[in-house]
N, C-alpha and C positions, 0 to 999 in steps of 0.2 A: 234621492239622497245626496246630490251636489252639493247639498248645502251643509252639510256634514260636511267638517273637517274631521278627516281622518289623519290619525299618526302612526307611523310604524316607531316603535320602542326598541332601541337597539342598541345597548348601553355595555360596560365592562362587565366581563362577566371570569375571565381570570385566563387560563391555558386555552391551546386552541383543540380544536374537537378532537382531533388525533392525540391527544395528552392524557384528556379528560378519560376517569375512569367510566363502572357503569354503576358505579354504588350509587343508589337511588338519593338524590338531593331534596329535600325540605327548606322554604324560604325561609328568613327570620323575621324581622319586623317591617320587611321589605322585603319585595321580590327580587333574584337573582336575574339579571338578564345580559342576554348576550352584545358582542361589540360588535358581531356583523350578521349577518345569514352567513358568510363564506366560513365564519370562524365556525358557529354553531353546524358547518357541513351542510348548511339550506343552500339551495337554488335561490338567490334574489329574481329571477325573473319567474320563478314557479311561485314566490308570494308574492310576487307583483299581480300575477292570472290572480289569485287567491285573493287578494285585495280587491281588484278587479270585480270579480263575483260577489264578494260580501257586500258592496256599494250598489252592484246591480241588483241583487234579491232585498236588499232592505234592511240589511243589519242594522244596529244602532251602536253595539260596540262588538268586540271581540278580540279574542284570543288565541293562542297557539304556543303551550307549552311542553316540553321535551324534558326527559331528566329531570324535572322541576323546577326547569329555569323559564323564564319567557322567550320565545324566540319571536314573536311578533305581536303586538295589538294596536286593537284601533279602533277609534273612538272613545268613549271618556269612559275607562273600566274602575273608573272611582265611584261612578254616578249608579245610585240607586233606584231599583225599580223591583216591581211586580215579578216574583219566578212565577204567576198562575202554579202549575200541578209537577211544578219542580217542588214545591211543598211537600209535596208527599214522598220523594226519596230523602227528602232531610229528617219529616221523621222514622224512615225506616233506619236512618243511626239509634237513635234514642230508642225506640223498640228495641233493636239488638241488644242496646246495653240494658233493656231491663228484663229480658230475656233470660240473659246470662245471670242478674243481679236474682232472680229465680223472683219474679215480683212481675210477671206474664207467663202464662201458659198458652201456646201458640196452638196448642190440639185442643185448651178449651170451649166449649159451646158457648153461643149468644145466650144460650138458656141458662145454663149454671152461671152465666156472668151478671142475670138479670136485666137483658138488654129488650128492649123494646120501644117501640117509638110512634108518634102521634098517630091517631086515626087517620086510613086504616091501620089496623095493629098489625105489629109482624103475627104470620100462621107458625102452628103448632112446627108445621116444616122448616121453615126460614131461621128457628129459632136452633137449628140443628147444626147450621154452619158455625165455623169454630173461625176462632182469630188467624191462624192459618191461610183459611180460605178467604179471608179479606184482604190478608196481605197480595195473593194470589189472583185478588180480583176475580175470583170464582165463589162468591158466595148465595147468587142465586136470590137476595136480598132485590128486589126491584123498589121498594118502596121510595116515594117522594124525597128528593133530597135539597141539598142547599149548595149553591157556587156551581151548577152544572152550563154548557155551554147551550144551546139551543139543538146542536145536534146532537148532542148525548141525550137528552132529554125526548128527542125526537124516535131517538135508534134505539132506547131503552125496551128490552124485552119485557111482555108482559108479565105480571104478579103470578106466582106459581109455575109459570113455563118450563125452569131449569132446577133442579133438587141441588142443593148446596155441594160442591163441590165438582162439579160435571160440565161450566160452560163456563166460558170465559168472556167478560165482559167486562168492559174499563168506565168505571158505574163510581160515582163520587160518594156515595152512598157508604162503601166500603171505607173509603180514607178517612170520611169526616167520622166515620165511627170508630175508625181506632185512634184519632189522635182521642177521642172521651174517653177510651178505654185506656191510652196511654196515662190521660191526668187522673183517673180514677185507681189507675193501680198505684201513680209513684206522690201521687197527693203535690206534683209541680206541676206550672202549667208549661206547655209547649214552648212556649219564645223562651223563657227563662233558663227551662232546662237545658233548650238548645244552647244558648250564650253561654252557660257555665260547662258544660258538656263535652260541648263538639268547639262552639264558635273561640272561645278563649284557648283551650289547646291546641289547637292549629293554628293561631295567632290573626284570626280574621281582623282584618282594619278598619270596617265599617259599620259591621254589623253591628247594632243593639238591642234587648229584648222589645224596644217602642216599635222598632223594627218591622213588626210582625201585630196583626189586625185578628179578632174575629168577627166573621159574620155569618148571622143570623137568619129564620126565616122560620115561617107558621110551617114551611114542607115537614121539617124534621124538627128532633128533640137537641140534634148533633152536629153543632158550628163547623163552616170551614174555618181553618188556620190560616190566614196568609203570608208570607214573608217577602218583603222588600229586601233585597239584596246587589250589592256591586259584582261587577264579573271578576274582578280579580278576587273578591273574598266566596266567589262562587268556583273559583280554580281552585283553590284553594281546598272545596270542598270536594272537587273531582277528585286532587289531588291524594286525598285523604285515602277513598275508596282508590285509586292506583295502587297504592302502599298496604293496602288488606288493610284498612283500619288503622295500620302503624303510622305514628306520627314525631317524628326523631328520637325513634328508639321506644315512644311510650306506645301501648296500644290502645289508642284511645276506644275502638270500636272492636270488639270481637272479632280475629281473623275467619274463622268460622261463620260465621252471619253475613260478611262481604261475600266468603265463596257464595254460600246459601241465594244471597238473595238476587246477585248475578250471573245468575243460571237459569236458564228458560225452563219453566213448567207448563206453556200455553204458545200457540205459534198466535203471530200478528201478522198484519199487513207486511211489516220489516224485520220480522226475526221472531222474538220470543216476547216474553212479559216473566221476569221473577218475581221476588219480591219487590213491590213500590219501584222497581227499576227496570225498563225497556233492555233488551237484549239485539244483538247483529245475529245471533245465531237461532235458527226456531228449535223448539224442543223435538218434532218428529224428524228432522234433520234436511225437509224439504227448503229447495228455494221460495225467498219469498218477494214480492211486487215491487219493495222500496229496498233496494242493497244497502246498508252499513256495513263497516267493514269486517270480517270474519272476529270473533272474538271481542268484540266490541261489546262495550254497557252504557247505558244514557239516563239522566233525567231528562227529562220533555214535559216543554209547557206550554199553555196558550200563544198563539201569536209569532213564535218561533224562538222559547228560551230552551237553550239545551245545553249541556254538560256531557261531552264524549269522551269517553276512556278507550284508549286503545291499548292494552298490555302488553301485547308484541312486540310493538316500537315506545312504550314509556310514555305514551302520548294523551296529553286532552286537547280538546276544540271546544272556545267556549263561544255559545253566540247569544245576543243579547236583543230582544226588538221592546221598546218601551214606548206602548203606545203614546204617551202625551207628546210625543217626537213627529212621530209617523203614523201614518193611514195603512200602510203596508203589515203582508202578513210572509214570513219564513216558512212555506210549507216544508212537509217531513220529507219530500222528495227532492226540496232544493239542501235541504239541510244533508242528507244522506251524501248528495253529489258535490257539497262544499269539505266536509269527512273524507270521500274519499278523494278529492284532491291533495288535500294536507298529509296523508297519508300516502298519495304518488312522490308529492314533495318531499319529505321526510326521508336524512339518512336512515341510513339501515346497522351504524355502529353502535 
């Protein structure tokens, strides 16, 4: 990655850290960013190591924002690219709001929703899993699906092995079927609602519904959604879930729904799985093989896109790898150890 120009971002940002209150900040039509590391209370030579690492693992761009200002990025966080299966915590916003909007029932069955899908057909059992257990990535659904990576596909349990609700597996089968069940309840399709929704109230700068692709395939009845996004309108969206949904003063996403779905129901390799969103913490409260940081939540996607929220310190990490750049891949365990650098880095006021 040499050949990547990287930029640290380090612009006026008003009082120095010792001034500055803790009342939670919101950008406007631009992001708010700081005039040094010293002023925002950073170590410059702890983002230097942090810079350092992001160009050794392969980043393509990223971030690091505090209070909800930027205190560093690098690479071009205007440029758009592929989230892969960060897709699916974007639509767990729009779920919440139609949750709440009483226009999804989350303990309904696949059966009472009439859901079914190509030969073979979902079994009388399969059909017992509720929208719930999708979000949960426990529904026990093994049937052929569409956008999976070669090793899901591979690791995928077999048809009948697990009764809905009982085993947890991170099965694409699950997401592509509720963004259908998302545009079948609210009669919008995904990109659109997202853009009116979530993407316009939080003031994303790049985003547009052209934005976002489906595709296709004889496996299933139920497209993936794809979303092409920049990392600054993908902090943006970290940002959002930091604030509970609130978005300067409005709530754009049920505070209720963010606790809900960033909360472990299932332990992973690194913590937990809520809803559509990766956890630091596992539900049985064992340690787990990859550390994020204690209290931590993530979107995660192919290749190495992720969105980390830290609540404790007010904090996201956003990192970006866009394949037509680079051959490189951001594993979960290099991601995890560049998290918790930024979080050694990181005042504590």
């Amino acid at each position: 990655m040499s050949q990547v120009r990287w930029l640290m971002v380090l612009l006026l940002f008003g009082l120095p850290a010792q001034a500055r209150t803790q009342a939670a900040t919101v950008p406007g039509a631009e992001w708010r960013q700081f005039k040094s590391p010293n002023e925002a209370g950073w170590s410059p030579e702890k983002l230097g190591k942090i810079q350092e690492y992001i160009e050794e693992i392969g980043s393509t761009s990223a971030m690091v924002v505090q209070h909800g200002v930027v205190v560093a990025a690098w690479g071009d966080v205007e440029h758009k690219s592929n989230l892969h299966s960060c897709r699916k915590s974007l639509l767990n916003s729009l779920i919440g709001i139609a949750i709440a909007e009483g226009k999804i029932n989350p303990d309904e069955t696949l059966d009472n929703l009439g859901i079914d899908d190509n030969k073979p057909s979902l079994t009388k059992e399969e059909k017992q899993a509720t929208v719930r257990d999708l979000l949960e990535a426990r529904s026990g659904v093994y049937h052929p699906t569409v956008y999976e990576t070669k090793g899901m596909e591979e690791e995928k349990p077999a048809r009948g092995s697990h009764a809905p609700g009982t085993f947890w597996y991170y099965n694409n089968w699950n997401f592509n079927t509720l963004g259908f069940l998302y545009e079948k309840a609210t009669g919008e399709r995904i990109f659109n609602a997202f853009y009116r929704r979530i993407a316009q109230p939080i003031g994303m700068q790049e985003f547009k519904p052209s934005d976002g692709e489906y595709i296709s395939s004889r496996d299933s009845r139920f497209p993936a959604y794809v979303f092409d996004m920049s990392a600054r309108d993908f902090a943006r969206f970290g940002l959002l879930f930091l604030h509970g949904g609130s978005w300067n003063g409005v709530q754009v996403v049920p505070a209720d729904w963010v606790r809900a779905s960033t909360r472990p129901y299932s332990d992973t390799e690194s913590g937990g799985y809520g809803y559509l969103w990766w956890t630091g913490d596992s539900a049985s409260g064992q340690e787990q093989h990859i550390a994020f940081p204690k209290g931590s939540f993530w979107a995660e996607g192919h290749l190495g896109q992720y969105a980390v929220v830290v609540p404790a310190l007010d904090l996201i990490v956003i990192n970006r790898v866009d394949e037509r750049m680079t051959k490189r891949i951001v594993h979960k365990r290099e991601m995890a150890q560049l998290a918790r650098m930024v979080v050694d880095a990181a005042p504590r006021n």
